[in-house]
N, C-alpha and C positions, 0 to 999 in steps of 0.2 A: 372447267379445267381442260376436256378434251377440244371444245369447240377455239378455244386462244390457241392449241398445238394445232389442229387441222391449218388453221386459218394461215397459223407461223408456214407451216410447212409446204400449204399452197402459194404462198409469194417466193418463201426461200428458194422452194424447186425453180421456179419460174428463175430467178438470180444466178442464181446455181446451174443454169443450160446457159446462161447468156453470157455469167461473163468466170464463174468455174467456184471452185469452194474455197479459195483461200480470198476470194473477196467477201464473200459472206465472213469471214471471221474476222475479216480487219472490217469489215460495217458492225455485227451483230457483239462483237467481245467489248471493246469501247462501251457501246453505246445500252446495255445489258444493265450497268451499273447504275443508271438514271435513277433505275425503280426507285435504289436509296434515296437520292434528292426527291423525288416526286413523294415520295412517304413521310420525309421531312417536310418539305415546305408547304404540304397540300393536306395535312391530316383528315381532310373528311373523307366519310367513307364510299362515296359516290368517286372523288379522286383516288382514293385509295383503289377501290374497284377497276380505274381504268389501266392504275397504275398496274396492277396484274395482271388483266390483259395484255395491257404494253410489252411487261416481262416475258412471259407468253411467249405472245412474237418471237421477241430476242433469242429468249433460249432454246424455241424450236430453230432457228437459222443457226446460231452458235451449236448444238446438238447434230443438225445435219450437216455442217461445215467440218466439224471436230471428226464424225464418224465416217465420213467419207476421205477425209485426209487418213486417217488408222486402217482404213482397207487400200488405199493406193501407196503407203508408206509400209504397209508390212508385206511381209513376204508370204507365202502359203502358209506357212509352218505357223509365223507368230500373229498374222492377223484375229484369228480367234482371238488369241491371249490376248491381244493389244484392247480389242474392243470390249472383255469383258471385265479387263482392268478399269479402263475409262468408266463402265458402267458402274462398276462398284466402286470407287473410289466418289463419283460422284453422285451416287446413292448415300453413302457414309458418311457425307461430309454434313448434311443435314443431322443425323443423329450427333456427331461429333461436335457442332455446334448447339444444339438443344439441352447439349450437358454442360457448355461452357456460357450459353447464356446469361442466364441464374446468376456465376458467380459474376461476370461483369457487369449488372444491371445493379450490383448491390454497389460496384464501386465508379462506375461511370451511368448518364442519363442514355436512355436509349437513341433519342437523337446522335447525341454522339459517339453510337457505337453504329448506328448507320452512314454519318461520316466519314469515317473510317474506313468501314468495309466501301465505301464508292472510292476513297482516296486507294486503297490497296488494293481493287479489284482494276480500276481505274489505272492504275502504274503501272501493275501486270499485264495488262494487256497492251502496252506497246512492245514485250517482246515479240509479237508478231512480225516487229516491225523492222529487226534487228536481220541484216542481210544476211547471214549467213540462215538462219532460219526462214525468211521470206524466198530465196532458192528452194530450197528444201523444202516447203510445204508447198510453195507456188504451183499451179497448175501444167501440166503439158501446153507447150504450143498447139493449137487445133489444128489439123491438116484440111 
């Protein structure tokens, strides 16, 4: 687990100097959702293996893209808050699915609850994309 984040967060940084954090989110938020297709259509557990590394990657670049847009968007006062929201909400979100699992695996196959989650994680993340939010998260010009 720790050696896929070192690894994410050694290319991310690298991205992240070169061209700023809001292209890490329009690379790593997209492309994050894979896992679900690679889970799907690869069930064995050597592809499965890579596939979490894969994930890895993604969510250490989406993590340091997300946390560095929450300290240049907040002000002194709400930075704190903003990032220990973010942490907990996406700490939570794992228990909060762990309770909802259960009930959906009784009424849909697990494939197609990873479908799903790639189709909705998958649509959600072009709101990055939407101008008025692509200003606003965008990076400074570099002098």
């Amino acid at each position: 687990m720790v050696f896929r984040a070192v690894v994410g967060i050694s290319i991310w940084q690298k991205v992240q100097k070169r061209f700023g954090s809001y292209r890490i989110l329009c690379i790593t938020i997209p492309l994050a959702p894979l896992y679900f297709v690679f889970m799907t259509a690869f069930p064995d557990k050597y592809m499965i293996l890579l596939a979490v590394f894969y994930t890895g990657i993604m969510n250490a670049g989406s993590d340091l893209g997300i946390q560095l847009g929450l300290y240049r968007l907040g002000s002194d006062k709400s930075r704190d808050v903003l990032i220990n929201l973010y942490v907990g909400i996406s700490a939570g979100i794992g228990f909060v699915a762990a309770f909802f699992i259960p009930i959906l695996t009784t009424h849909f196959a697990l494939t197609s609850i990873f479908i799903a989650s790639y189709v909705l994680r998958f649509g959600l993340s072009f709101l990055f994309y939407i101008p008025k939010i692509s200003r606003r998260l965008g990076d400074p010009p570099k002098v």
